[in-house]
Every structure is written in structure tokens, then in C-alpha cells.
C-alpha positions as CSV (number, residue, x, y, z in Angstrom):
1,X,-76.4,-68.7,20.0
2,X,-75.2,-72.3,19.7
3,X,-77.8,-73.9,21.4
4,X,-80.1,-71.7,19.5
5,X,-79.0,-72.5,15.8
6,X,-79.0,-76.4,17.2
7,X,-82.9,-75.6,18.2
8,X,-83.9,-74.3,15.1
9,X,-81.7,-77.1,12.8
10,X,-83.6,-79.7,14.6
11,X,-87.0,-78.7,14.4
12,X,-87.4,-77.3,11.1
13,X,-85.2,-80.5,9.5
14,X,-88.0,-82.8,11.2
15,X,-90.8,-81.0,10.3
16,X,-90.5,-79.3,6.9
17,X,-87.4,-80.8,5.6
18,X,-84.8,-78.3,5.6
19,X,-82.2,-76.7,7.5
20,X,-81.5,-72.9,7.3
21,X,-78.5,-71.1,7.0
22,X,-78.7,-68.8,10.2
23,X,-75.6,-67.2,10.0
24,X,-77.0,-63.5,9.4
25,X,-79.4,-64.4,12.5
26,X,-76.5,-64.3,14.3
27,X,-74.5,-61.6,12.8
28,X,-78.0,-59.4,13.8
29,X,-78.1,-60.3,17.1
30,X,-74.7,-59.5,17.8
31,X,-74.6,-56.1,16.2
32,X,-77.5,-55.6,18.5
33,X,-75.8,-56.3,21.6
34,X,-73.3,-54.2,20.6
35,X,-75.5,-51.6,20.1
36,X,-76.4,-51.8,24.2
37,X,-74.4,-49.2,25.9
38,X,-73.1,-51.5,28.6
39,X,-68.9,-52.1,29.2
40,X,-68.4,-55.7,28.2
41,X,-71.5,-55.6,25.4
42,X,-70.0,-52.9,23.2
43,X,-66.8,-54.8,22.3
44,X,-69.7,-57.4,20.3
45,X,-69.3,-53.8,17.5
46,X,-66.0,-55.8,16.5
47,X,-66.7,-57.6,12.8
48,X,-64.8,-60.0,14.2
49,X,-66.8,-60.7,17.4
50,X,-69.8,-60.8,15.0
51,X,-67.6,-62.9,12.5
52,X,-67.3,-65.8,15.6
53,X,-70.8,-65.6,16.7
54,X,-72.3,-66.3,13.2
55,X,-69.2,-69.0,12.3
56,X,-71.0,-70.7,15.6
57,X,-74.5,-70.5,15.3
58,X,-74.2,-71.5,11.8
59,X,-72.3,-74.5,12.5
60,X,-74.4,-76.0,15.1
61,X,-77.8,-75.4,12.7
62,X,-76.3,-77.6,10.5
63,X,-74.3,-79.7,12.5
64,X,-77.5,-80.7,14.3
65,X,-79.8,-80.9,11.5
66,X,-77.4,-82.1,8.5
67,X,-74.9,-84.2,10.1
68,X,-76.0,-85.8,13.5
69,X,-80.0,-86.1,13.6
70,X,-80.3,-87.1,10.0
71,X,-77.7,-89.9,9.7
72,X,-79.2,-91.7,13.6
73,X,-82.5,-91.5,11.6
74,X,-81.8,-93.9,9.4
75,X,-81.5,-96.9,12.1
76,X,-84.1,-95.6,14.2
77,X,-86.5,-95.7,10.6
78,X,-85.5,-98.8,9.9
79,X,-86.0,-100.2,13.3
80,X,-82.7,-100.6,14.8
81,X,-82.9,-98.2,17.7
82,X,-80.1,-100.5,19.0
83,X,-78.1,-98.5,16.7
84,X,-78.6,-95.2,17.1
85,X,-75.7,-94.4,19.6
86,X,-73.5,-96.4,17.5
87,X,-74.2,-93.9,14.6
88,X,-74.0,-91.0,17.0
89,X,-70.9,-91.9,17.1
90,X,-70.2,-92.0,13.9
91,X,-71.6,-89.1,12.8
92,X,-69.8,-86.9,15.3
93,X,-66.6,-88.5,13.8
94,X,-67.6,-87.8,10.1
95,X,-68.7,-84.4,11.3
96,X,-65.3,-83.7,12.7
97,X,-63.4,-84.8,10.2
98,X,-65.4,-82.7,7.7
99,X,-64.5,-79.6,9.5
100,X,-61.0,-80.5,9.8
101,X,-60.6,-80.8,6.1
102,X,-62.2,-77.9,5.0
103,X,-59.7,-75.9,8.0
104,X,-57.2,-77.6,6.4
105,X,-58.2,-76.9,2.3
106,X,-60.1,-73.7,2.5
107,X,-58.4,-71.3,0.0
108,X,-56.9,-73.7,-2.1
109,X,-56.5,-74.1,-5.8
110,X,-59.6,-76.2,-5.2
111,X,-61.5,-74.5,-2.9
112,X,-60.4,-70.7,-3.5
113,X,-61.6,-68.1,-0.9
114,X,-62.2,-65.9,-4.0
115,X,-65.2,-68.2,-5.4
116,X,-68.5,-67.1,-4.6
117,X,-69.6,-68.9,-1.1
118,X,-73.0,-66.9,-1.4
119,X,-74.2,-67.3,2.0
120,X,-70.7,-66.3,3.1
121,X,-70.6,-62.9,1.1
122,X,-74.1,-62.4,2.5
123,X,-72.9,-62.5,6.0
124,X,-69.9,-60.4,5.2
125,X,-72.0,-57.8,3.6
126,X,-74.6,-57.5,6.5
127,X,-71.9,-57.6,8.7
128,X,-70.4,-54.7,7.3
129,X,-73.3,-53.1,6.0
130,X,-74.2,-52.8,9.5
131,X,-70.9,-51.4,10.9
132,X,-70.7,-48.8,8.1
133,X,-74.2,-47.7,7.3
134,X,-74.4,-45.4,4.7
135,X,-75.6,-46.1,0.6
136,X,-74.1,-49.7,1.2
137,X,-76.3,-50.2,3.9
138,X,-79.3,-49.3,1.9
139,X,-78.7,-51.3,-1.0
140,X,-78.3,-54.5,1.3
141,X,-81.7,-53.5,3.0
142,X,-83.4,-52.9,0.3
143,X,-82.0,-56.4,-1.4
144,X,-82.7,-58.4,2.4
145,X,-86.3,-56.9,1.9
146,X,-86.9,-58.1,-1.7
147,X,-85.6,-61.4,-1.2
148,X,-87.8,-61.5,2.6
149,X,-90.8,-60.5,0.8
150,X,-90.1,-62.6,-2.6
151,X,-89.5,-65.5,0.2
152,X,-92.8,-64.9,1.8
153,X,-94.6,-65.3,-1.5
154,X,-92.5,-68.3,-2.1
155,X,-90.3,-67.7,-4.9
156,X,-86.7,-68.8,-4.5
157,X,-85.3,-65.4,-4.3
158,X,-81.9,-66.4,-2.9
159,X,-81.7,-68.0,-6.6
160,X,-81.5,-64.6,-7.9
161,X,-79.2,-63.8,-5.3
162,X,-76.7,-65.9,-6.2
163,X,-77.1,-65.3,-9.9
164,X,-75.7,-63.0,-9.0
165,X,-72.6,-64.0,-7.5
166,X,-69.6,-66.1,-8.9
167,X,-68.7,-67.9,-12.1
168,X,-71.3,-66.9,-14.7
169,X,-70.3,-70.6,-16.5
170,X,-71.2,-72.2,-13.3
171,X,-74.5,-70.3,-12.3
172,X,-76.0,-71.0,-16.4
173,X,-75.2,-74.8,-16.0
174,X,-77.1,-74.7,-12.5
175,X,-80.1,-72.4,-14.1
176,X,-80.4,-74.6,-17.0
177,X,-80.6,-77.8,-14.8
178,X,-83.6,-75.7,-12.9
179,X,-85.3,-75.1,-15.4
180,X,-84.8,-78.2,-17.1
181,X,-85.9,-80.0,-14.2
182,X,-89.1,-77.8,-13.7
183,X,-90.6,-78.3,-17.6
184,X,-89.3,-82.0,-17.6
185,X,-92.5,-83.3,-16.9
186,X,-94.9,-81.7,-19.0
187,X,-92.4,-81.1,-21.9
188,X,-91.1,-84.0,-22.6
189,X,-93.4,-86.2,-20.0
190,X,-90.9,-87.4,-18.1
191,X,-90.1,-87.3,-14.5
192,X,-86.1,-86.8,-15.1
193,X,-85.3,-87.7,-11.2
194,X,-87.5,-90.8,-10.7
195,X,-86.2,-92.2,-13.6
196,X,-82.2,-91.6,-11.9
197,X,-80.8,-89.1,-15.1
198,X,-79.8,-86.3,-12.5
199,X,-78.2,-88.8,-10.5
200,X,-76.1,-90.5,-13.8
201,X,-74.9,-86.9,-14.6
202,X,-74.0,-86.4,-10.9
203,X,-71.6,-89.7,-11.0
204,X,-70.1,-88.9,-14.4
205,X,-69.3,-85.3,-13.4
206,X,-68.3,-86.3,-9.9
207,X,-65.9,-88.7,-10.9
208,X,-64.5,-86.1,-13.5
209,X,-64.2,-83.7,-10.6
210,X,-62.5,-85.6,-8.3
211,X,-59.9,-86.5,-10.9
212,X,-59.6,-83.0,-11.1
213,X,-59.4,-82.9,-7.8
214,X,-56.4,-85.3,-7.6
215,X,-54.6,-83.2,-10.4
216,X,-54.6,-79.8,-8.3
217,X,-53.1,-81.8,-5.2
218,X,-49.8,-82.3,-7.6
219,X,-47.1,-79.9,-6.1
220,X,-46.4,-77.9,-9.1
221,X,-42.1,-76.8,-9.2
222,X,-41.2,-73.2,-9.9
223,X,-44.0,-70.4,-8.8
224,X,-47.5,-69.9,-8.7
225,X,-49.2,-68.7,-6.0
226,X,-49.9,-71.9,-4.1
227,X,-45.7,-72.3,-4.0
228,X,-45.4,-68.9,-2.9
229,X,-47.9,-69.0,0.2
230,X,-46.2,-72.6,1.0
231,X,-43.4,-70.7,1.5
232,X,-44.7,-67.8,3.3
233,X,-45.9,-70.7,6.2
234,X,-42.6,-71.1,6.5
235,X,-41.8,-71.6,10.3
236,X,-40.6,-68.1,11.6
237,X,-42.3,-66.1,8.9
238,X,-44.1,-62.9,10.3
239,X,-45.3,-60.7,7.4
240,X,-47.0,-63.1,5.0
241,X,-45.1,-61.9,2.6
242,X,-45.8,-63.0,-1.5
243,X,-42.7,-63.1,-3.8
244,X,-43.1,-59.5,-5.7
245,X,-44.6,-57.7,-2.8
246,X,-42.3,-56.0,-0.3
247,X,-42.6,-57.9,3.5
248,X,-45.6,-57.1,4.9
249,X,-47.1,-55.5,1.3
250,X,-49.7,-58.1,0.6
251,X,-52.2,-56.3,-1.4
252,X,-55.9,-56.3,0.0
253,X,-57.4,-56.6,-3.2
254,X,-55.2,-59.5,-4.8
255,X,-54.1,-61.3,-1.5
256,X,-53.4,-64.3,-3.5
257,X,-54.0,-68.1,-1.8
258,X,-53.4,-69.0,2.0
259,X,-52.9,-73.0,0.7
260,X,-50.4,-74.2,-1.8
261,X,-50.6,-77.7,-3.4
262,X,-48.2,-79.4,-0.7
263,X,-51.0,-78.4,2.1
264,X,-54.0,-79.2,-0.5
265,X,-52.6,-82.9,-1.1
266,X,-52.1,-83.0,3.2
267,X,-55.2,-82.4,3.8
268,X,-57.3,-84.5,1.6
269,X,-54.6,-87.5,2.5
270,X,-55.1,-86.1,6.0
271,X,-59.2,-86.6,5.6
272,X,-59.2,-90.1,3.9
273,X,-57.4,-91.6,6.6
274,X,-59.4,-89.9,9.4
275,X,-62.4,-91.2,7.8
276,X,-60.9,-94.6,7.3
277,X,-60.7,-94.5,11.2
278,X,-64.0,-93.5,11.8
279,X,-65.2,-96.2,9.4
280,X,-64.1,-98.7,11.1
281,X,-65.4,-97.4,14.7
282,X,-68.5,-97.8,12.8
283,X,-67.9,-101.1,11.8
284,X,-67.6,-102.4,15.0
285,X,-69.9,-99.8,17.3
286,X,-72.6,-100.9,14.9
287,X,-71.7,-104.7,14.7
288,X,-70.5,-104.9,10.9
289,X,-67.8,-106.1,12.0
290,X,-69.3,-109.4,13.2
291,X,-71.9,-109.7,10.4
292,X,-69.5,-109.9,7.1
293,X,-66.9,-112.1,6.0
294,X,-63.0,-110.2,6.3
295,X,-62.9,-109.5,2.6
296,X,-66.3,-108.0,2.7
297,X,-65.4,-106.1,6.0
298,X,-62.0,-104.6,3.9
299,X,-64.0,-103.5,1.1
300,X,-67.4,-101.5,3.5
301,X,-65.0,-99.8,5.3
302,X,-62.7,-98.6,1.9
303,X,-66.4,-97.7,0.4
304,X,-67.3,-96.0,3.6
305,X,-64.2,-93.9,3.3
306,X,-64.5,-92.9,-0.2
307,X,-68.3,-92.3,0.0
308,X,-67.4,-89.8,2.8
309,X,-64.6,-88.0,1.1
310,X,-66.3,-87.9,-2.3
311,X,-69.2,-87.0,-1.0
312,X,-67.8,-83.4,0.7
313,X,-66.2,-82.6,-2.0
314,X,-69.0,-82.5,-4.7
315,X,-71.2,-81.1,-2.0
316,X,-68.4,-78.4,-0.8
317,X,-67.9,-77.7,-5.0
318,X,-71.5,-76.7,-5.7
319,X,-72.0,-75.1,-2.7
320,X,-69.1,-72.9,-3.5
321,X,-70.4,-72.3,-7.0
322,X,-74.0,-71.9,-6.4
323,X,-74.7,-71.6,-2.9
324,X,-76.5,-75.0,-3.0
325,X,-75.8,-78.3,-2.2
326,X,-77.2,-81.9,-3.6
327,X,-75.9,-83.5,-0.3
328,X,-79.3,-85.9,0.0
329,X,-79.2,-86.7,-3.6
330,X,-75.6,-87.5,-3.7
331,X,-76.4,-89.7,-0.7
332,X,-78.7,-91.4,-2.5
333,X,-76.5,-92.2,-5.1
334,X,-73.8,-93.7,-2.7
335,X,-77.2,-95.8,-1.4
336,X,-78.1,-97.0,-5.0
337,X,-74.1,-98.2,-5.4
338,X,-74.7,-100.1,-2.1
339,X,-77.7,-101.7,-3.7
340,X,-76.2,-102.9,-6.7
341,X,-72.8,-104.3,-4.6
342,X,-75.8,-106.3,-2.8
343,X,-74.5,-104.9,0.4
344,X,-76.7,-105.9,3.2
345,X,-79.4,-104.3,4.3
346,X,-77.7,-102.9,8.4
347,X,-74.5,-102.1,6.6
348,X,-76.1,-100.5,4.3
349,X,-78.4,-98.2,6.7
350,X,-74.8,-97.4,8.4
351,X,-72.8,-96.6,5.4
352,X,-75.6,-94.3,4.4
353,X,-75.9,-92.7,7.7
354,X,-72.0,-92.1,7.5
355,X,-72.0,-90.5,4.2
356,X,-75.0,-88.5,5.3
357,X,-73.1,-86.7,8.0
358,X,-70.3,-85.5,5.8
359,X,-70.8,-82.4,3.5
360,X,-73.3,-79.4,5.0
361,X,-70.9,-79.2,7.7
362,X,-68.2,-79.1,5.1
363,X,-70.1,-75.9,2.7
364,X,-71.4,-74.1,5.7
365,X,-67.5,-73.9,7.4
366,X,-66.7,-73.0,3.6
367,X,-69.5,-69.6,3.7
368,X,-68.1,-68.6,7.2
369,X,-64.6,-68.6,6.0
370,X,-65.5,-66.6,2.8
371,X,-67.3,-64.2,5.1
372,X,-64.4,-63.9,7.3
373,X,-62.0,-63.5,4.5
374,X,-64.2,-60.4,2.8
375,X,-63.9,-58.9,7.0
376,X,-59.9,-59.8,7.2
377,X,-58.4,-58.7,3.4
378,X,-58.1,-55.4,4.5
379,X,-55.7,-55.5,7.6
380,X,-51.8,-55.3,7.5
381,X,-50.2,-57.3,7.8
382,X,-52.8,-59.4,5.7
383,X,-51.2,-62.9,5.5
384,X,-50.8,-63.9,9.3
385,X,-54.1,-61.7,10.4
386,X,-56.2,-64.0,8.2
387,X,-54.6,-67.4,9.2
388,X,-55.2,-66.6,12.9
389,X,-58.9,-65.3,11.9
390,X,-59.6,-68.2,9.9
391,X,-58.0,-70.9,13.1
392,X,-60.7,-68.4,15.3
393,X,-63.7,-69.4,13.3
394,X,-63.1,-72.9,13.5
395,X,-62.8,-73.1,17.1
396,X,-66.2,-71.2,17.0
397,X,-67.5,-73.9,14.9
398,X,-66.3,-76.7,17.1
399,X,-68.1,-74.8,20.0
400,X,-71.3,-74.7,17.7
401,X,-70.4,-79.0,16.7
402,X,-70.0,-79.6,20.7
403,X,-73.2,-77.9,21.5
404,X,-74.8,-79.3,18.5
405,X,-73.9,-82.8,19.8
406,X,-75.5,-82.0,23.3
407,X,-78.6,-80.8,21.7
408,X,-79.0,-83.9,19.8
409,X,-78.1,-86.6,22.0
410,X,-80.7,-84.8,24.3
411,X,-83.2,-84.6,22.0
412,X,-83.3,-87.0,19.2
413,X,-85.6,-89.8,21.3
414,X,-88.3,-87.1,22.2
415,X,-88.6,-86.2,18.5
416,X,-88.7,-89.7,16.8
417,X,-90.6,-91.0,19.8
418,X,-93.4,-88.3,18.4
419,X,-92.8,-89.6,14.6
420,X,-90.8,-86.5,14.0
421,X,-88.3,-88.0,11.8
422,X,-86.4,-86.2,9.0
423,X,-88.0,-87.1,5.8
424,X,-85.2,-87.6,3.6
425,X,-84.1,-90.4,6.2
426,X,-87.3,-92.2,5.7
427,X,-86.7,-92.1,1.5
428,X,-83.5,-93.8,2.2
429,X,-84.7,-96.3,4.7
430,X,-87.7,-96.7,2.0
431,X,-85.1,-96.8,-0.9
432,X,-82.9,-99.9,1.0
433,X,-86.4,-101.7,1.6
434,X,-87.6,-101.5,-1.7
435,X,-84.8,-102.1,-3.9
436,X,-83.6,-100.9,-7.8
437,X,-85.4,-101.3,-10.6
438,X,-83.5,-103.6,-13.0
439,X,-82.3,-100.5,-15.2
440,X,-82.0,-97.8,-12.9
441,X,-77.9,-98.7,-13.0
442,X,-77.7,-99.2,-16.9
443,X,-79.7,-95.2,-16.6
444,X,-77.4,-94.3,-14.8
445,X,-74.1,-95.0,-16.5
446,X,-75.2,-93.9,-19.4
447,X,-76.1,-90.4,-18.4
448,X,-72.7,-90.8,-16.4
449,X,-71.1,-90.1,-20.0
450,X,-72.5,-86.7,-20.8
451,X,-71.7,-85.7,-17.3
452,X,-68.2,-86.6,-17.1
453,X,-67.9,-84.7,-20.7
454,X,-69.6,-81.5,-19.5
455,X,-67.7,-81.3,-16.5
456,X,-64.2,-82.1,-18.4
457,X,-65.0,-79.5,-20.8
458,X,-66.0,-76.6,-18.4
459,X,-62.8,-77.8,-16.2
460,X,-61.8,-77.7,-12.3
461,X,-63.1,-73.8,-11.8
462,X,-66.4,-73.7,-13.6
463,X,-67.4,-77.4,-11.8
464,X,-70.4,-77.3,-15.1
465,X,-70.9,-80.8,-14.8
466,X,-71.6,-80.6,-11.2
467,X,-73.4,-77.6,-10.8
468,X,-75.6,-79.0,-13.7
469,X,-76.2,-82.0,-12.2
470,X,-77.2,-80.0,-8.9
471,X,-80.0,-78.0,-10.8
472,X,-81.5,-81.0,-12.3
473,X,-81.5,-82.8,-8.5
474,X,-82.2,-79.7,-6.7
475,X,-85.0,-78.7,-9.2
476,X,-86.7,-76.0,-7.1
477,X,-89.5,-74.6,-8.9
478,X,-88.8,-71.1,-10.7
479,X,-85.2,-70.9,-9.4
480,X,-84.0,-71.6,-12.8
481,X,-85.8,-68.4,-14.5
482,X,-84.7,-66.3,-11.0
483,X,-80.9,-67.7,-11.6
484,X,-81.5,-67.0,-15.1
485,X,-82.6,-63.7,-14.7
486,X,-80.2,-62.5,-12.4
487,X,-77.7,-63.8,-15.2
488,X,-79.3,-61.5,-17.9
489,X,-79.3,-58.2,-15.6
490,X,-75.8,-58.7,-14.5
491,X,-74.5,-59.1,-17.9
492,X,-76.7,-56.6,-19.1
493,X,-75.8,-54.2,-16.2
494,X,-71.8,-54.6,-16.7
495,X,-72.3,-53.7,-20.9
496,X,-74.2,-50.6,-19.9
497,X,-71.4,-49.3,-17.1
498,X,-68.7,-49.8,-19.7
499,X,-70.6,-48.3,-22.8
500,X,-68.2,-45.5,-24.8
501,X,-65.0,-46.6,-22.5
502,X,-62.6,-47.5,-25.0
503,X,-59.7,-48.0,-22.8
504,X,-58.7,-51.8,-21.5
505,X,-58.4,-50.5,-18.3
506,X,-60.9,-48.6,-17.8
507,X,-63.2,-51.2,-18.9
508,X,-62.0,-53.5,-16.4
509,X,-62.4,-51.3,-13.4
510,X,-65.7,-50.5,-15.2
511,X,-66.8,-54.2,-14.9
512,X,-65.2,-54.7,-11.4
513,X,-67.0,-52.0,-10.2
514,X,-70.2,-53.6,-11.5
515,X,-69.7,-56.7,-10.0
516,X,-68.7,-55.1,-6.4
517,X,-72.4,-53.0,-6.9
518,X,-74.6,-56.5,-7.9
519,X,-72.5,-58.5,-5.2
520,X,-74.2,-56.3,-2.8
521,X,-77.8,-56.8,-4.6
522,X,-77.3,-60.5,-3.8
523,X,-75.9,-60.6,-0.8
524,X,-78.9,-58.8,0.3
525,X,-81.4,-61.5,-1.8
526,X,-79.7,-64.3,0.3
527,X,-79.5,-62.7,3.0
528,X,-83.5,-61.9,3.2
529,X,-84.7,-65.5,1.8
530,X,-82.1,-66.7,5.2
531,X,-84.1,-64.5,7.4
532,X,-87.7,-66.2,5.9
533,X,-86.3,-69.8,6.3
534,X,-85.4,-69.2,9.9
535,X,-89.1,-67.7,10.4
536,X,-90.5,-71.1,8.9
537,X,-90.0,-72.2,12.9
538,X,-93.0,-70.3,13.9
539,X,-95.1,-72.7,11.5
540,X,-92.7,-75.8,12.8
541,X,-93.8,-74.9,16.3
């Protein structure tokens, strides 16, 4: 399935542009083996079998796409084919490194396992849908068939999917940058991207967020749940046990965080100096090392460091939110800082390709963790079931990265040798040849302001700065009114459960209930628009 999911990444990134989340491809096929009556094939009716087998093909579809054949483009398209195993290199260090932070992170104060992670809750769902049949079954069909047919006639229908799902603060700022985006140009005449105002807001509200960021790392004294899961890691600790619960009586619906604050501040610490280290393998694989002055070495491979951090992080955020992620256009931005610190044009190409391979790795690792996290919450005891799950997956993924690396050393020379080159490596390469205008900066920073103020205002769990930004960058056309829409029915939905219920609690299991019932509505929307972007290989072919 690995090789497979590398397959697919790889041809459908070179030809139409994208990379599909194949991680219900994989949870289909193995419920199918599982289905033959044959010894060995029947244990594959374990969720959790299916759980690894989609963690792995996922991982190498974007691995392969995302984070290795993208970033080597960049040399090759700027005619340094000299350097393409240098950035290979690099890549597969950036790559690791992403994984190992998100292992290290996932399901903490900033990266909670009870966010939304659409694609994740769409694997879950079919996952489940299949082992249990039934209404839920149905409903997820019936949703996987809407958004496969919705797909085909190419409306964004995983938009409305993830409408949907999590923070309805986030999914309005990410609608109205949709929409926004889409009318920009006849409205008010103006092409918003070419003219750098999603990429302004992007800075202002990524800087915001990773000050927030830095502020959830702080090891809070006295309780909270991060303190208490710190101390359920304790060495010699058996029944993740939560302070209130009885040992062992971690409740399935309120399982609290597996991270504290302690483990949160480790791990980014963790990733910056990883990615220090692969900076400066970089450096000197790709001969930077020999081309700038020691000062000027110092500061490429700090940038190079940040860039990759940062860069995760805002792509891991509104993935998490709203199931997409601005990782090219947050790229670029990194590429238009380069420009204006007058950074040469081969550094340049390599700190971009770096970047580049950090962050779709990161989100995708994210949506198989959610997915096995919505599998795990039930069992008992919870807390030590759903660490060893979750340390599972990520050896699944590293299978997935390892095969993805194969498939692309193998392959890349074949496809660029055929002009088969990603295309959003050849806007970079064309971005570092051509140069800013003299205002896009000035643009910049001054859209930078409302950016950082949205994003301060809707604080660290809505991320409205960012996911606003990403609607105006990804500006898909009629995602905003399907995100929109899918806003309007699930509000409108939950008021019509709860009407004549007087009673606080009954109103709250009224609207929990409604959620649960349009979760698996979405699910099956995402689920069905993944199964059409995987057929796009057919027409790659």
C-alpha cells in the first residue's frame, strides 16, 4: 500500500498539481482483505490493522509528493541538477523531523486530538462504518456518494464536509476568505493574491500564532489537564489514570490530553534543534557553505530553521482547523522574505526546497492520529492503549516515508527528464528569477497588521487569523458558499433538535447529539471528494 500511495503522490503532483489524501483507499482495501475468508487475511477485520494500513499509505502519498519530489524540483528547475541529491537529502531530514514533532506534540494544548482533523474523522468513520454496518453505515454511504458525485461535477464538496466539522469560529473565517477570494476580482477588481494581501495576513497571523504558540509551551503549576497526563507518564504508571477518576477509569468520552506543557515545550525545542541539524547538512551537501561569508552562513541556516518550524506549525493549525493547508503559499512567503534579505539566488532555491518539505507530512500524521484516537477512546484501560496505538501509527508512517524515499529516488530523473515537474516548483524557481516588485513588502506588512489583530482576537483555539488567511490563499472556487452552507445547516440543524427542551442538560446532550449525527454527514463528504481525487490518476495516466 506504501509503494502504491507513493505511486499515486507522484504522478498526480506532476501532472495536475495536487496530492490526495488516500487514507480511506487504504482503509477500503483492507476491510476488503479482511473480508476474504482465508487464516492470516481475516485478522486485516481489526480497526486497528486497518488503522496502520491507512496511517502508511497516507504517509508515503504525501511524503512522496509533498515533501521529497517537490522540494528536489526546485534545483532541477532552476538548473542545478548537481543538486538534487543534496536536497534529497535534505528533504528526507525535514521530512523526518516533521513526523517526529508531530509524534511528539499530537494531543497537546496546541495540537488537541479533540479538534477536527477532517480527513482523520473521515477515516475513522469509514473505518468504523464499515466494521459496524448498520444506519451509521448508511449515512456515511450516502454522504461518500454525495461528496463522489458533487466531486465529479467539480464542486469542492469536501468544503461542505468540513463545514461541518470543528470550531464554527474557525470554519466562518476560512468560508469568508473563500468567498472573498472568489468575488475579489470582479467585485472590487482586484486580484487579492497577485497583489500579496493573503500573504500579509498569513505573516501577521502567523507570527501572532506562533507567539501563542510559545505561551502554551509555559508549564503551567497546580492542575489542568496537561499537568495531570504529565504525571500519568510517570515511569511505572500502568492505568493512565487522570486525578478525579479512579486507576484505570479514564472516561471514553472526556479522555482528557495525552501531552502536558513539559512534553509540548520538549518537542518543539526538540524539532528546532533537529532542523538546525539538518540545515546545516544542507548547507554544506548543497555547497552554501562555501559560497557565503561566516556571518551570512550563521544567519541561512537560523532562517532555514525557523522557516521549517514555522512553517509546520501554521500548516499543521489550519489543517487541524479546516482540513486544508496553505503549505505552497506559506512557502512562498518564506521565498519573498529571502528576496528581500537579498539572499542569493542557490541558497535561496535550497532554503525554499527545505521549507517545502516540512508541513503536509506534519497535517497528514496529525489526520491519522485523530482517526486513531476516535478507533482507541473506547478501550480500558484508555490512557496506555492509546499511547502504544498512537507509537504504532508512526512506525507505519515511517514504513510509508522509507518507501516513499525509494519511490522517489527511483523515479524523480524519469519524470523531470519527461518535463514532468510539479508546478508549484516551477512558480518558485520563476518567483527567485524574477524578483519583487518594489511594494510587494510594504503590501505585505501592512495587511500583516489586520492579521495579527484577527488572529489575537479569535485566540490560540479558533487560529481566525490563520484560517482566514488560508481561505483567501487557498481560494477554491465555490468552497466558500459549500463551507458556508454547511455552517447554516449545522446551526440550523442543532436549533431544531433542541426546540421546546428547556432543561440545560438536555439541551447539551441535544446539541452533542447533533454534532455526532452531522460529523458523520461530513466525514462521508470528505471521505467521497478523497475517493474522486485518487481517481484523477486515470486522467494523469
Amino acid at each position: 500500500m506504501s509503494v502504491l500511495g507513493a505511486l499515486i503522490g507522484i504522478v498526480l503532483i506532476t501532472t495536475l498539481g495536487v496530492s490526495p489524501n488516500t487514507a480511506v483507499i487504504g482503509a477500503l482495501i483492507a476491510m476488503l482483505i479482511g473480508r476474504i475468508p482465508i487464516g492470516m487475511l481475516t485478522r486485516m477485520r481489526s480497526q486497528h490493522r486497518q488503522n496502520l494500513v491507512q496511517s502508511a499509505i497516507s504517509g508515503s502519498t504525501f511524503a512522496a509528493a509533498n515533501s521529497l519530489l517537490t522540494p528536489i524540483a526546485v534545483p532541477f528547475a532552476l538548473g542545478r541538477t548537481d543538486l538534487v541529491w543534496p536536497m534529497l537529502a535534505g528533504a528526507a531530514i525535514g521530512l523526518a523531523v516533521d513526523s517526529w514533532v508531530l509524534f511528539r506534540v499530537f494531543d497537546s494544548s496546541l495540537l488537541p486530538a479533540t479538534n477536527s482533523w477532517p480527513a482523520g474523522v473521515a477515516a475513522a468513520e469509514t473505518i468504523k462504518a464499515g466494521d459496524t454496518g448498520g444506519k451509521k453505515a448508511a449515512v456515511l454511504g450516502v454522504g461518500a456518494l454525495v461528496g463522489l458525485v458533487g466531486a465529479l461535477f467539480k464542486l469542492p464538496t469536501s468544503a461542505a464536509g468540513v463545514g461541518f466539522l470543528g470550531n464554527i469560529w474557525a470554519l466562518l473565517m476560512f468560508g469568508i476568505g473563500l468567498t472573498v477570494a472568489e468575488y475579489a476580482p470582479d467585485v472590487l477588481h482586484t486580484d487579492l493574491s497577485a497583489a500579496h494581501v493573503p500573504h500579509g495576513l498569513m505573516i501577521g497571523a502567523g507570527l501572532v500564532a506562533l507567539v501563542q504558540a510559545l505561551l502554551l509551551m509555559r508549564n503551567r503549576k497546580g492542575g489542568g489537564k496537561g499537568a495531570g497526563r504529565e504525571a500519568a507518564e510517570a515511569p511505572g504508571d500502568v492505568t493512565g489514570a487522570v486525578p478525579g477518576n479512579a486507576p484505570g477509569e479514564v472516561r471514553a468520552d472526556e479522555p482528557g490530553r495525552t501531552v502536558g506543557s513539559e512534553r509540548l515545550r520538549r518537542g518543539l525545542l526538540e524539532g528546532m534543534g533537529l532542523f538546525l541539524g539538518g540545515a546545516v547538512v544542507v548547507a554544506v551537501a548543497g555547497g552554501v557553505a562555501g559560497g557565503l561569508s561566516v556571518p551570512a552562513l550563521i544567519g541561512w541556516v537560523l532562517l532555514a530553521a525557523v522557516a521549517a518550524i514555522v512553517h509546520q506549525l501554521i500548516v499543521g493549525l489550519a489543517a487541524m482547523h479546516s482540513g486544508w493547508f496553505p503549505a505552497f503559499a506559506v512557502t512562498l512567503i518564506v521565498l519573498i522574505v529571502g528576496l528581500v534579505l537579498h539572499i542569493p539566488t542557490v541558497p535561496l532555491a535550497l532554503l525554499v526546497g527545505y521549507t517545502a518539505s516540512t508541513g503536509p507530512a506534519f497535517a497528514d500524521l496529525g489526520y491519522d492520529f485523530k482517526a486513531g484516537w476516535l478507533l482507541r477512546r473506547d478501550a480500558t484501560p484508555w490512557h496506555v492503549f492509546e499511547l502504544d496505538g498512537r507509537r504504532q501509527q508512526y512506525l507505519a508512517q515511517l514504513v510509508g516515508f522509507g518507501v516513499a524515499l525509494v519511490v522517489v529516488a527511483l523515479a524523480w530523473k524519469s519524470f523531470f527528464s519527461d518535463g514532468r515537474v510539479p508546478p508549484v516548483s516551477e512558480v518558485y524557481v520563476t518567483t527567485i528569477k524574477t524578483g519583487l516588485d518594489p511594494g510587494t513588502m510594504r503590501t505585505m506588512l501592512l495587511w500583516a497588521i489586520p492579521g495579527a489583530l484577527i488572529q489575537f482576537l479569535g485566540g490560540s483555539s479558533r487560529q481566525m487569523g490563520v484560517l482566514l488567511a488560508t481561505g483567501l490563499l487557498v481560494a477554491t472556487p465555490h468552497a466558500g458558499w459549500m463551507v458556508l452552507g454547511a455552517l447554516v445547516i449545522r446551526q440550523g440543524y442543532t436549533m431544531w433538535r433542541r426546540r421546546g427542551l428547556t432543561d440545560p442538560v438536555a439541551r447539551k446532550k441535544s446539541d452533542e447529539q447533533s454534532e455526532n449525527d452531522l460529523s458523520l454527514v461530513g466525514a462521508g463528504l470528505v471521505a467521497g471528494s478523497s475517493l474522486n481525487d485518487v481517481g484523477q490518476l486515470t486522467k494523469a495516466l
